[in-house]
PDB file with one MODEL, atoms N, CA, C and O in Angstrom:
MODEL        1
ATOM      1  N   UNK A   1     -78.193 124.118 -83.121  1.00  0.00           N
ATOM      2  CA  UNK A   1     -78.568 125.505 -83.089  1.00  0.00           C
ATOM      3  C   UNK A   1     -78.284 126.178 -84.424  1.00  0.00           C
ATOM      4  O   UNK A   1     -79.083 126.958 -84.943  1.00  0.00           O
ATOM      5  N   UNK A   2     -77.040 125.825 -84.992  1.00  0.00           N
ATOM      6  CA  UNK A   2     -77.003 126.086 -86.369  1.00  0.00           C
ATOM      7  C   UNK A   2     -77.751 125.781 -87.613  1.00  0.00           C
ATOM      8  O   UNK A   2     -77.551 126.163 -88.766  1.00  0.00           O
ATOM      9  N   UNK A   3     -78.878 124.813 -86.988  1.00  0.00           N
ATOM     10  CA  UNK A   3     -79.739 124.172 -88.240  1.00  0.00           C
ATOM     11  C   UNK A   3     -80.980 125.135 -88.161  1.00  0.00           C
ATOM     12  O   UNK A   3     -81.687 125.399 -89.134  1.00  0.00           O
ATOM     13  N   UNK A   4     -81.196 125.719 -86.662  1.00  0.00           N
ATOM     14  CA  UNK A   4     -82.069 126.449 -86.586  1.00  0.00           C
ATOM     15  C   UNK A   4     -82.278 127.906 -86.893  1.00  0.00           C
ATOM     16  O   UNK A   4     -83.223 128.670 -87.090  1.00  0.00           O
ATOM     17  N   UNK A   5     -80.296 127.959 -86.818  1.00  0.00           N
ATOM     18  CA  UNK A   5     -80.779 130.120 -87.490  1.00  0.00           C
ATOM     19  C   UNK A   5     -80.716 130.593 -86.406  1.00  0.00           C
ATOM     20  O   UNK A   5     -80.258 131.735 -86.453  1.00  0.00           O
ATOM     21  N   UNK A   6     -81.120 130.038 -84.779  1.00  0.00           N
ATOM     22  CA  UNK A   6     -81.056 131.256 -83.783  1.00  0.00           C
ATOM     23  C   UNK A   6     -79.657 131.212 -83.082  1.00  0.00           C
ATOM     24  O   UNK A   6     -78.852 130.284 -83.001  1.00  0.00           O
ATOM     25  N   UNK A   7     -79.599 132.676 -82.531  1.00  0.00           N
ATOM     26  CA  UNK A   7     -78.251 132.787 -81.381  1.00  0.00           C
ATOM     27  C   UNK A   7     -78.626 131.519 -80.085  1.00  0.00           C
ATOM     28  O   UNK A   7     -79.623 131.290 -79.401  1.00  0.00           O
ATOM     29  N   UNK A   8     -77.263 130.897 -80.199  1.00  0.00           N
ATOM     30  CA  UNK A   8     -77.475 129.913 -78.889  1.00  0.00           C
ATOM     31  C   UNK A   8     -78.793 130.443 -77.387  1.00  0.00           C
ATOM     32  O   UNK A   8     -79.267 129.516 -76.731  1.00  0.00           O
ATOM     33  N   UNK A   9     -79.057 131.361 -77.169  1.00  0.00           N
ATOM     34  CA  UNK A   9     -79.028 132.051 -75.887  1.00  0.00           C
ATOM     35  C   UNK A   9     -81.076 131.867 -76.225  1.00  0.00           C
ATOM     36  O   UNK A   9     -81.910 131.457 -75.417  1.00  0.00           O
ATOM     37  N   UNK A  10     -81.260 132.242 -77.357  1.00  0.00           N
ATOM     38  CA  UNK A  10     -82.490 132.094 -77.824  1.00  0.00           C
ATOM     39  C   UNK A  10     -83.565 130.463 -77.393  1.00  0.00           C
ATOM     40  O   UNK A  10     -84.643 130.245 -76.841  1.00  0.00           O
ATOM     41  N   UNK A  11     -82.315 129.523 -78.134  1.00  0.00           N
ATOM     42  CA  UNK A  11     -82.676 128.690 -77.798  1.00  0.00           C
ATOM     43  C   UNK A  11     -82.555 128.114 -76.420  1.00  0.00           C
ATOM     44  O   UNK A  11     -83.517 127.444 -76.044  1.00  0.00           O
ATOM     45  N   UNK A  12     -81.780 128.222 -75.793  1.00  0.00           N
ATOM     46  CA  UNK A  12     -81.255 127.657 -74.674  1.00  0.00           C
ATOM     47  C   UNK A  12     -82.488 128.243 -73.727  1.00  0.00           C
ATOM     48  O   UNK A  12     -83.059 127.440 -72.989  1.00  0.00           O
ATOM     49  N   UNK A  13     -83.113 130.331 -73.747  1.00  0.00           N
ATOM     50  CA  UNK A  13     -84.085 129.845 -73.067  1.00  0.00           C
ATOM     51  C   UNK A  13     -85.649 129.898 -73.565  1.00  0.00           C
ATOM     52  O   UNK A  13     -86.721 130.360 -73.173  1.00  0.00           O
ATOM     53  N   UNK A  14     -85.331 129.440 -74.237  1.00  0.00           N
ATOM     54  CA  UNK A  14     -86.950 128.474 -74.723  1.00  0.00           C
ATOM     55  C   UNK A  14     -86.591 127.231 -74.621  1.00  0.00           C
ATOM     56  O   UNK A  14     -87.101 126.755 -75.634  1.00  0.00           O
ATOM     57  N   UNK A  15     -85.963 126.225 -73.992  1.00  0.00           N
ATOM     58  CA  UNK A  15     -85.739 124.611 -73.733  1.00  0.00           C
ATOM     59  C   UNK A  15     -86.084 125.439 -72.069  1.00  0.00           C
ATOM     60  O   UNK A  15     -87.142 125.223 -71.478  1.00  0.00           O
ATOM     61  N   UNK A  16     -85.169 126.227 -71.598  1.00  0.00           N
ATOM     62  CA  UNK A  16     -85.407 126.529 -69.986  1.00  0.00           C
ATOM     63  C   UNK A  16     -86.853 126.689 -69.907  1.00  0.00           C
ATOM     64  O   UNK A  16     -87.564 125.932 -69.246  1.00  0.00           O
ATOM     65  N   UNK A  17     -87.284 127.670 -70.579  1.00  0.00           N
ATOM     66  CA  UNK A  17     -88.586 128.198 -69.727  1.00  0.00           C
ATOM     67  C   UNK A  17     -89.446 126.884 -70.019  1.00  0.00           C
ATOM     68  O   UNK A  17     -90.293 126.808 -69.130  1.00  0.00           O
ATOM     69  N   UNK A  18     -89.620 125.300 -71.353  1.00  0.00           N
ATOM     70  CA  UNK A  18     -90.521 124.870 -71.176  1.00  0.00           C
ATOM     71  C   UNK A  18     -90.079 123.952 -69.996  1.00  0.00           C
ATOM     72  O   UNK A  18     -90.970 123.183 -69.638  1.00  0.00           O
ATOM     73  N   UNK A  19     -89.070 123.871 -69.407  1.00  0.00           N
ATOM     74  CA  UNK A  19     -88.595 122.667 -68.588  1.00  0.00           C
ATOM     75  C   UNK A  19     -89.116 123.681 -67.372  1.00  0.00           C
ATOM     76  O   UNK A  19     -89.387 122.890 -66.469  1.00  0.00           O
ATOM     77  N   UNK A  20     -89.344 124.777 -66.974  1.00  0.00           N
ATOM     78  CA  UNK A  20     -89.649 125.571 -65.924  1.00  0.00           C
ATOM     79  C   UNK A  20     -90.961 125.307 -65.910  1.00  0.00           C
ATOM     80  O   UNK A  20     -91.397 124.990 -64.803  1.00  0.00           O
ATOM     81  N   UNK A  21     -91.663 125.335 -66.719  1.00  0.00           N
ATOM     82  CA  UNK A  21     -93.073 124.990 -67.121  1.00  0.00           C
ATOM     83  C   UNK A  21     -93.803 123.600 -66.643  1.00  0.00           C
ATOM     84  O   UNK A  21     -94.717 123.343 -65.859  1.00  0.00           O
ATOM     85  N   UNK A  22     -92.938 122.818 -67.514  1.00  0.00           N
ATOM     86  CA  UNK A  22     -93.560 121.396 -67.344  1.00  0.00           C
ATOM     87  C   UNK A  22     -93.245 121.326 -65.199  1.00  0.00           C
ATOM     88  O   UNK A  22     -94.148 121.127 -64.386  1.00  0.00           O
ATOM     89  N   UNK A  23     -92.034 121.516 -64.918  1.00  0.00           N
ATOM     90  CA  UNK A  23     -91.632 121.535 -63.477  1.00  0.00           C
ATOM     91  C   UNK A  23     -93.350 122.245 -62.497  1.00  0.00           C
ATOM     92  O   UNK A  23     -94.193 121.803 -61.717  1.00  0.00           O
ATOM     93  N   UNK A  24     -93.137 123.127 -62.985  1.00  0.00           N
ATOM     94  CA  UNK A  24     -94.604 123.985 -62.011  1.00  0.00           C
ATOM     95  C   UNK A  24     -95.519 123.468 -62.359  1.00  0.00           C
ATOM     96  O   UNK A  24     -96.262 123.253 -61.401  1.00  0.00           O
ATOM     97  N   UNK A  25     -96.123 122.927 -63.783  1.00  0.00           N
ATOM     98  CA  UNK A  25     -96.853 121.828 -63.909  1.00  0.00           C
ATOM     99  C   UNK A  25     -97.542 120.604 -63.121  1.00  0.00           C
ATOM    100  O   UNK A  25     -98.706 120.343 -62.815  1.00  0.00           O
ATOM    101  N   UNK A  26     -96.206 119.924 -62.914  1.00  0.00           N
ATOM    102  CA  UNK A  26     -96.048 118.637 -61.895  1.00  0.00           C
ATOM    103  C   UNK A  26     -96.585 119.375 -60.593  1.00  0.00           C
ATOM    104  O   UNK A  26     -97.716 119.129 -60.175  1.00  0.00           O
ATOM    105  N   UNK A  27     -96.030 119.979 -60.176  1.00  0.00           N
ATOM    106  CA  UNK A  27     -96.586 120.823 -58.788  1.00  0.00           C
ATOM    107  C   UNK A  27     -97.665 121.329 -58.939  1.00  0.00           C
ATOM    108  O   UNK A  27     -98.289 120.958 -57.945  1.00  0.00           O
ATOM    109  N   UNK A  28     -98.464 122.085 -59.672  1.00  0.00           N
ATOM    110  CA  UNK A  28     -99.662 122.466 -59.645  1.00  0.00           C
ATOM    111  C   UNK A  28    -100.454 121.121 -59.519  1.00  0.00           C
ATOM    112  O   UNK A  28    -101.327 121.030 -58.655  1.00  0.00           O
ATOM    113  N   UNK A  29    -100.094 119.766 -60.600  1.00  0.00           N
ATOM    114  CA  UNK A  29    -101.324 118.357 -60.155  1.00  0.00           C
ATOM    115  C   UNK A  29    -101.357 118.008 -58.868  1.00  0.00           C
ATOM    116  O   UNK A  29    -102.147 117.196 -58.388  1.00  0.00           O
ATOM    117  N   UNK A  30    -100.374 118.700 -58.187  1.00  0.00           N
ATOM    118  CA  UNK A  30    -100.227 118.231 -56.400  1.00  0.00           C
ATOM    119  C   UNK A  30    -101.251 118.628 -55.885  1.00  0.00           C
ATOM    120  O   UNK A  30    -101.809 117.803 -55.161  1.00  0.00           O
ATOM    121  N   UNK A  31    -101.927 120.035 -56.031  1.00  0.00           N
ATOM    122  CA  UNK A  31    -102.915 120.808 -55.236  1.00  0.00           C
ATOM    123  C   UNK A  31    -103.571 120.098 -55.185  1.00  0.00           C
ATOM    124  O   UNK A  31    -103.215 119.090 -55.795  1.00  0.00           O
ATOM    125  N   UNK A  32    -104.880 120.009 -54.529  1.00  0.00           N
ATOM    126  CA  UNK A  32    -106.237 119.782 -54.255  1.00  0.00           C
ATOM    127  C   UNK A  32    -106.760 120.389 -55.674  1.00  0.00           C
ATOM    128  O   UNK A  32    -106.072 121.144 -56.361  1.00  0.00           O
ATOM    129  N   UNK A  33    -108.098 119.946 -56.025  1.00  0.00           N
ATOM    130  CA  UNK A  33    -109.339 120.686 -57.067  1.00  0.00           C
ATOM    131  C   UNK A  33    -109.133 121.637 -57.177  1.00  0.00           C
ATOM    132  O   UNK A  33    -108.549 122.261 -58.063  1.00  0.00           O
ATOM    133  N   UNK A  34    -109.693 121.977 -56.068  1.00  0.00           N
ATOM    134  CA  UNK A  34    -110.465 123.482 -55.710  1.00  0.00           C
ATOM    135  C   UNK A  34    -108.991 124.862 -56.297  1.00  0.00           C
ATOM    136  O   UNK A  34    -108.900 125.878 -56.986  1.00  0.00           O
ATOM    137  N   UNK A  35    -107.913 123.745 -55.235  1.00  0.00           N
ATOM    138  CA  UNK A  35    -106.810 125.269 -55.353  1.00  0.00           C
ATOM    139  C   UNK A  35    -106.640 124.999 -57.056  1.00  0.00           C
ATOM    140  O   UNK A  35    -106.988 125.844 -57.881  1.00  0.00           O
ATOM    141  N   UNK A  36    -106.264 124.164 -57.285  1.00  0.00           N
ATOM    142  CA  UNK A  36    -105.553 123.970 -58.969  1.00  0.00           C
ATOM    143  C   UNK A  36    -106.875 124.448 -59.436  1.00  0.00           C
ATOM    144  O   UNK A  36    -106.304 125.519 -59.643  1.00  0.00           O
ATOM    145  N   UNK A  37    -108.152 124.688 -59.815  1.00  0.00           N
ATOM    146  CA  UNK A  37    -108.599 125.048 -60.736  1.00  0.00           C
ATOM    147  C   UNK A  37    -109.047 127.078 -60.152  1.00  0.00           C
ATOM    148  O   UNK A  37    -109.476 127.902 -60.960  1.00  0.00           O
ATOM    149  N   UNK A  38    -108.865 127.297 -59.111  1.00  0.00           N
ATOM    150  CA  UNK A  38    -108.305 128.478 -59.139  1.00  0.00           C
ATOM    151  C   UNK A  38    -107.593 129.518 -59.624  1.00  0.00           C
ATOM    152  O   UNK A  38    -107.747 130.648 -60.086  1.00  0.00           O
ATOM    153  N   UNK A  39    -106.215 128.214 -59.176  1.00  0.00           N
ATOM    154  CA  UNK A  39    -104.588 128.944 -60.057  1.00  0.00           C
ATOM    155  C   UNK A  39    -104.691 128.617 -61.705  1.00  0.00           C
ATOM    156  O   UNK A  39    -104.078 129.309 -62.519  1.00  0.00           O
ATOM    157  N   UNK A  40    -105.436 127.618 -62.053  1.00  0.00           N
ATOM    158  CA  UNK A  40    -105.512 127.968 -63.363  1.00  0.00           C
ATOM    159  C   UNK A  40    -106.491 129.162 -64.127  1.00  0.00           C
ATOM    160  O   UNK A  40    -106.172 129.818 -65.119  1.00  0.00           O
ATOM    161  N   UNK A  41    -107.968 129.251 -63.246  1.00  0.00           N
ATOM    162  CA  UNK A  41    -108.681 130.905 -63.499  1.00  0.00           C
ATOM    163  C   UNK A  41    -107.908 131.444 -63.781  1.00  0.00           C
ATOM    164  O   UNK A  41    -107.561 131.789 -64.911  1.00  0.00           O
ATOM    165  N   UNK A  42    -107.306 131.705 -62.444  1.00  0.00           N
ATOM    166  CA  UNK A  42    -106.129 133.555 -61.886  1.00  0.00           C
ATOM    167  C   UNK A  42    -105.253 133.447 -63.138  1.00  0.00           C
ATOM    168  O   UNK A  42    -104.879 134.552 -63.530  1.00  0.00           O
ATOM    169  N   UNK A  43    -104.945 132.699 -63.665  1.00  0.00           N
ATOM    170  CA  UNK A  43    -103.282 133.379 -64.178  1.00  0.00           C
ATOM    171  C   UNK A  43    -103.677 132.194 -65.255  1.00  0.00           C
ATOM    172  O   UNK A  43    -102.719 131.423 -65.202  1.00  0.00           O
ATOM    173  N   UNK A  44    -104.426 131.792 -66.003  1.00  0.00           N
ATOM    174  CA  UNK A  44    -104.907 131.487 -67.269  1.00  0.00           C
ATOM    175  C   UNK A  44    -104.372 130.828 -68.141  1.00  0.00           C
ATOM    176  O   UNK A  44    -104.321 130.980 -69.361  1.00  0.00           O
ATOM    177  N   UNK A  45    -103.807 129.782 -67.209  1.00  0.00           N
ATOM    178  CA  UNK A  45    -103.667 128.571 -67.454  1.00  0.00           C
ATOM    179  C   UNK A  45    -104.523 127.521 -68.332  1.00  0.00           C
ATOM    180  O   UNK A  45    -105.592 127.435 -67.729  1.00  0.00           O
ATOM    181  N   UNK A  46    -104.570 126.713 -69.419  1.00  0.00           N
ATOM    182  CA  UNK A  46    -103.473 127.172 -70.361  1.00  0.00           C
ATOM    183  C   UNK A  46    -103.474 127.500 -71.615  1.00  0.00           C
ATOM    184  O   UNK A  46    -102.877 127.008 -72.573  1.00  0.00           O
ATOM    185  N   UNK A  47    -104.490 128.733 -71.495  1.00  0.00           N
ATOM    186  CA  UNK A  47    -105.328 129.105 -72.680  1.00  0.00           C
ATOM    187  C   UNK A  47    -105.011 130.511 -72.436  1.00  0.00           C
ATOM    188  O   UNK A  47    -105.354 131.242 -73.365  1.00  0.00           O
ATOM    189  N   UNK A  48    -104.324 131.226 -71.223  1.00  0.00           N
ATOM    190  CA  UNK A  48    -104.242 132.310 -71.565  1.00  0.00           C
ATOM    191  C   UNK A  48    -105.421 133.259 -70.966  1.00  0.00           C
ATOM    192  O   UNK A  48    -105.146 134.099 -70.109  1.00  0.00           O
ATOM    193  N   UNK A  49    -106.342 133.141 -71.304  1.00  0.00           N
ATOM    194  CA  UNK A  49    -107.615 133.424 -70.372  1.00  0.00           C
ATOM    195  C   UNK A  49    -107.617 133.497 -68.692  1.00  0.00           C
ATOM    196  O   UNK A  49    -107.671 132.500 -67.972  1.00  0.00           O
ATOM    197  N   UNK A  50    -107.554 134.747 -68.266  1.00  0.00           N
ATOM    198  CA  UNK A  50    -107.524 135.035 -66.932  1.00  0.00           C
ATOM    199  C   UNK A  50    -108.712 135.634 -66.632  1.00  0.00           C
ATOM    200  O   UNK A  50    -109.431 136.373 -67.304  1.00  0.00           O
ATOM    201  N   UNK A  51    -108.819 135.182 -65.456  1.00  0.00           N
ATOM    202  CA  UNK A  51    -110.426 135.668 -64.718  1.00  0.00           C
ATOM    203  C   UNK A  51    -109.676 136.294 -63.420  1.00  0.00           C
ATOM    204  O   UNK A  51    -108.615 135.901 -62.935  1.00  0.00           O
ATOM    205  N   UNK A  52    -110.653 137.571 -62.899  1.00  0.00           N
ATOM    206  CA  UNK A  52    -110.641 138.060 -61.881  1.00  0.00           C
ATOM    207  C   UNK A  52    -111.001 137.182 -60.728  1.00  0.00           C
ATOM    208  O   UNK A  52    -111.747 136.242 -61.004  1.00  0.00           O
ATOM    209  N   UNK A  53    -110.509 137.343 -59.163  1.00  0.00           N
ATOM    210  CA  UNK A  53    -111.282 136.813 -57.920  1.00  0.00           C
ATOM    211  C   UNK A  53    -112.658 136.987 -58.631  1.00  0.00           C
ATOM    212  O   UNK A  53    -112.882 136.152 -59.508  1.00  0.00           O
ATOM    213  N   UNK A  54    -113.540 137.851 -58.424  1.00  0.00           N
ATOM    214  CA  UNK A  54    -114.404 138.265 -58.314  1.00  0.00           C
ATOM    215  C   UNK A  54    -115.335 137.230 -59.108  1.00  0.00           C
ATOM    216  O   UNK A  54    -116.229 136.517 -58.652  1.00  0.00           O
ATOM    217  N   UNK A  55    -114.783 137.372 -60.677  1.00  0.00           N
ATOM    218  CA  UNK A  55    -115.491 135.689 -61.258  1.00  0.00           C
ATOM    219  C   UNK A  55    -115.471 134.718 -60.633  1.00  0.00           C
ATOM    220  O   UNK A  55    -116.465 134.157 -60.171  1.00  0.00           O
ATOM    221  N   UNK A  56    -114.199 134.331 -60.509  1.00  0.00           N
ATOM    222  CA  UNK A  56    -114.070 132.759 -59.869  1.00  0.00           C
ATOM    223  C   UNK A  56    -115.145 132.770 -58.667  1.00  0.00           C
ATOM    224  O   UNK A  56    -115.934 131.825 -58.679  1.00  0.00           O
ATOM    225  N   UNK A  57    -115.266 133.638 -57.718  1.00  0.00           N
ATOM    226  CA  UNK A  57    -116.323 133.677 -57.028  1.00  0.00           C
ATOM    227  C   UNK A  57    -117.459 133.794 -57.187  1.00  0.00           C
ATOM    228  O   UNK A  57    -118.070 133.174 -56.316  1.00  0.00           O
ATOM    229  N   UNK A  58    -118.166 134.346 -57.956  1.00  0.00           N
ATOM    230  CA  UNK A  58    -119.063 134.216 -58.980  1.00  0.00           C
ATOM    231  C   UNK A  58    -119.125 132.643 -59.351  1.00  0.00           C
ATOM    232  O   UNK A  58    -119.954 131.915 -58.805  1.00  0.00           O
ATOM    233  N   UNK A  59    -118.564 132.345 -59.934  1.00  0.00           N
ATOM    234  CA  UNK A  59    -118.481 130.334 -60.499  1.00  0.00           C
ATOM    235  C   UNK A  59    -118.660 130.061 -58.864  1.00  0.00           C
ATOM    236  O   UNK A  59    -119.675 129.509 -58.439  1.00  0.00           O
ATOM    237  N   UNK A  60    -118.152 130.267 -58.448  1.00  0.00           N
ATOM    238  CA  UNK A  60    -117.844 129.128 -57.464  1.00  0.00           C
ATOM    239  C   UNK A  60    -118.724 129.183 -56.222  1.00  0.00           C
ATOM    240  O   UNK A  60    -118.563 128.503 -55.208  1.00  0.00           O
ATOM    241  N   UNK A  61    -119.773 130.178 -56.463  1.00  0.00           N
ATOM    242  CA  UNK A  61    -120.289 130.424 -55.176  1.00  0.00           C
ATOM    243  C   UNK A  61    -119.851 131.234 -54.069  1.00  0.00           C
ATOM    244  O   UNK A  61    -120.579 132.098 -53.581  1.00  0.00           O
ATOM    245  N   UNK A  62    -118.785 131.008 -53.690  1.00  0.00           N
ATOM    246  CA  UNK A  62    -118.252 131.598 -52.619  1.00  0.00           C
ATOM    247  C   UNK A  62    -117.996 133.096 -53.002  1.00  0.00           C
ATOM    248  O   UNK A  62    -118.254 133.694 -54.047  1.00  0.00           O
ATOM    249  N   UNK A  63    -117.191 133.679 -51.408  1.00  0.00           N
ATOM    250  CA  UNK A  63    -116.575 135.462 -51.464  1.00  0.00           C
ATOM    251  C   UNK A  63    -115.690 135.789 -52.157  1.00  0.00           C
ATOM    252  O   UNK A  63    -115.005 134.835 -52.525  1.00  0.00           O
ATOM    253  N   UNK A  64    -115.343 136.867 -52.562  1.00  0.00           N
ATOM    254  CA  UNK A  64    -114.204 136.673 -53.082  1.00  0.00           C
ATOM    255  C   UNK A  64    -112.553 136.984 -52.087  1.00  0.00           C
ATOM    256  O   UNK A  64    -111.377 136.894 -52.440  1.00  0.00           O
ATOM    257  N   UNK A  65    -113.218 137.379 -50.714  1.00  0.00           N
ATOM    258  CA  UNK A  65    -112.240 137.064 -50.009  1.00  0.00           C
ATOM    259  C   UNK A  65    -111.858 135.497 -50.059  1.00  0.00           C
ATOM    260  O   UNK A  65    -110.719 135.033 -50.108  1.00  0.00           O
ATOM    261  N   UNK A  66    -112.765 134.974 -50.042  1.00  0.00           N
ATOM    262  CA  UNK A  66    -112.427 132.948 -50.025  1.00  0.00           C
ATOM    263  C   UNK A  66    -111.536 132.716 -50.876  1.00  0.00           C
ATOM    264  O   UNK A  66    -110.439 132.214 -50.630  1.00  0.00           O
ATOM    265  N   UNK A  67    -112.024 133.135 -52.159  1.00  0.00           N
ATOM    266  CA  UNK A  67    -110.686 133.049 -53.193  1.00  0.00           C
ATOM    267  C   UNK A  67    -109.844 133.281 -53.193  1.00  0.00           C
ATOM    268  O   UNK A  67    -108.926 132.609 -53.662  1.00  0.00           O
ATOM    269  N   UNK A  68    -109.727 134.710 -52.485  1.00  0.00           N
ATOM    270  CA  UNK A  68    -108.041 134.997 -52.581  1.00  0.00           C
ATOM    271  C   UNK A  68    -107.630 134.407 -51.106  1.00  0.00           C
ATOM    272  O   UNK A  68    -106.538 134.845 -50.745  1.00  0.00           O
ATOM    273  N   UNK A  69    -108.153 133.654 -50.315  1.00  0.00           N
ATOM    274  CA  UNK A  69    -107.229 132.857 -49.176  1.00  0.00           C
ATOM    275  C   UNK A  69    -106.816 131.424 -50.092  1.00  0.00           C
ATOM    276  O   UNK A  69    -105.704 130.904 -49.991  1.00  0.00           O
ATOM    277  N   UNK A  70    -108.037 130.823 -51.104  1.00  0.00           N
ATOM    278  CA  UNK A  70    -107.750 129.886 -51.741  1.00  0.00           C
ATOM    279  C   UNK A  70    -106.292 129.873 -52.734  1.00  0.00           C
ATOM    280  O   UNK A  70    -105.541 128.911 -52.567  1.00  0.00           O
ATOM    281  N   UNK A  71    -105.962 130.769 -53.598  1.00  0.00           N
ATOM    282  CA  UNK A  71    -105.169 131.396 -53.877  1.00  0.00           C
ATOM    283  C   UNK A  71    -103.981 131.233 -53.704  1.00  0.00           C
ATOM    284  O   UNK A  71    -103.137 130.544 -54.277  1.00  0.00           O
ATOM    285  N   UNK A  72    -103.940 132.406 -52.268  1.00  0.00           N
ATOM    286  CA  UNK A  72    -102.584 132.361 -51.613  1.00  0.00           C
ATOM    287  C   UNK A  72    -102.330 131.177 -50.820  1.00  0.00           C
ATOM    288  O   UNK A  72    -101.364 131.353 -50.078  1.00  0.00           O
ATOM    289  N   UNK A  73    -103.053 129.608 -50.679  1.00  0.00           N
ATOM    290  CA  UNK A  73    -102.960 128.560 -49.944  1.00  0.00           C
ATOM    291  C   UNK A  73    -101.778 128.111 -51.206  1.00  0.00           C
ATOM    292  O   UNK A  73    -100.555 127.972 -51.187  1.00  0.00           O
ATOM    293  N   UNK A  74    -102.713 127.989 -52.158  1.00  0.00           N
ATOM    294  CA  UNK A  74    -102.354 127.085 -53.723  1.00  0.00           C
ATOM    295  C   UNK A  74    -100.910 127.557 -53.791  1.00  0.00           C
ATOM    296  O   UNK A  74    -100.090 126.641 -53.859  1.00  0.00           O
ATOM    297  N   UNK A  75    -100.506 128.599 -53.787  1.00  0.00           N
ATOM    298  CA  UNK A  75     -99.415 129.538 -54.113  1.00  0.00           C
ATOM    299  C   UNK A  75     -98.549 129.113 -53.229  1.00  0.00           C
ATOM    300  O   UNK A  75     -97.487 128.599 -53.581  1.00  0.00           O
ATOM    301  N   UNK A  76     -98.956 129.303 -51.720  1.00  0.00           N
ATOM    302  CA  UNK A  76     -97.508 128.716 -51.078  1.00  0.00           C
ATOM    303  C   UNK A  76     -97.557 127.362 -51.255  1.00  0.00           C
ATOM    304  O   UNK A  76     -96.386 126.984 -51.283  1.00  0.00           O
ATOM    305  N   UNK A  77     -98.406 126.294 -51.410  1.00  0.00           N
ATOM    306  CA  UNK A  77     -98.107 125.260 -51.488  1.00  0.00           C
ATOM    307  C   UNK A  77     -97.192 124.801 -52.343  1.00  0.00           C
ATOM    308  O   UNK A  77     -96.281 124.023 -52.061  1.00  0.00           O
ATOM    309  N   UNK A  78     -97.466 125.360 -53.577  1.00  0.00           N
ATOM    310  CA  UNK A  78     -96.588 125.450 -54.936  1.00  0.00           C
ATOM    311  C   UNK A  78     -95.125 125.756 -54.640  1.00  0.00           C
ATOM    312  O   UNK A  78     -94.124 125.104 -54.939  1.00  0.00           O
ATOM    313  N   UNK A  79     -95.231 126.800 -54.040  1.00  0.00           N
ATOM    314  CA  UNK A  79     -93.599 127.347 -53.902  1.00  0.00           C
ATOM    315  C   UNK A  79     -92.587 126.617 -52.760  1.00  0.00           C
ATOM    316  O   UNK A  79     -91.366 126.762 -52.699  1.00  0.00           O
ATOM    317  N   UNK A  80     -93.626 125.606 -51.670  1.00  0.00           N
ATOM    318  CA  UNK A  80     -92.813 124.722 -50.807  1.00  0.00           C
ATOM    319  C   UNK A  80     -92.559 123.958 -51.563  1.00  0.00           C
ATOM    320  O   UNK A  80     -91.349 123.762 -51.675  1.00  0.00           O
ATOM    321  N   UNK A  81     -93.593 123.020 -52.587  1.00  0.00           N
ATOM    322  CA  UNK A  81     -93.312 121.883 -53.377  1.00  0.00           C
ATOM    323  C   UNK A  81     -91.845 122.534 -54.211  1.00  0.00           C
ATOM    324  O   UNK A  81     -90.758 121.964 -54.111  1.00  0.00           O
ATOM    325  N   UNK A  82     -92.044 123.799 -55.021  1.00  0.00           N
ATOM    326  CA  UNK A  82     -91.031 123.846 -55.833  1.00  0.00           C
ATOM    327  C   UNK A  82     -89.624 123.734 -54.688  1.00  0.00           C
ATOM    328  O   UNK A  82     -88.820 122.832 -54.923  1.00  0.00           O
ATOM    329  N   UNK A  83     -89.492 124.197 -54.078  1.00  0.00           N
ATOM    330  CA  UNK A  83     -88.217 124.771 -53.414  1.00  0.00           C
ATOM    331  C   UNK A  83     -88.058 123.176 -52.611  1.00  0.00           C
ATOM    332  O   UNK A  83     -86.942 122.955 -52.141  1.00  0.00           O
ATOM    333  N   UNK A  84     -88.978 122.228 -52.466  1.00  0.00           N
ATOM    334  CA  UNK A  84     -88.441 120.894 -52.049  1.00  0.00           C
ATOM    335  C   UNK A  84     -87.741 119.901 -53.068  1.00  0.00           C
ATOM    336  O   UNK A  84     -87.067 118.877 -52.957  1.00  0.00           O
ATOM    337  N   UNK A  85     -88.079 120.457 -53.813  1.00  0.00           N
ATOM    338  CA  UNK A  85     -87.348 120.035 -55.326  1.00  0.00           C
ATOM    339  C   UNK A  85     -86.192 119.591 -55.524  1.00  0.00           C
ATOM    340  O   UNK A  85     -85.815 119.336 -56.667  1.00  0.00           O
TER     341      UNK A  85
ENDMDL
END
């Protein structure tokens, strides 16, 4: 940490958040297609680029109620996988 110049705390969480990262990672390849390329639209994955329901429904054909049940499926699935962890 001394070679780097930053306060310990700096570094410590930038090693956390990419190990938080790569972790939700692994769990997101769990989903199905459909949900994982959703949760990557919504929240812009990993370019940053976020799309509304409303697009993704648009792409995808479907409502955009569909999406957001697709969504919130992907989401809890994610958060059982994480918390089985």
């Amino acid at each position: 940490m001394d070679v780097l110049g930053t306060a310990p705390d700096v570094v410590g969480e930038a090693v956390e958040s990419q190990c938080e990262q790569e972790r939700l990672s692994k769990h997101i390849n769990r989903l199905s297609y459909r949900e994982k390329w959703v949760l990557q639209m919504r929240f812009g994955m990993p370019d940053g680029s976020r799309k509304t329901q409303r697009d993704i429904a648009k792409l995808l054909g479907i409502s955009r109620s569909y999406v957001s049940r697709i969504e919130k499926r992907a989401i809890q699935k994610t958060k059982n996988y994480l918390e089985s962890d």
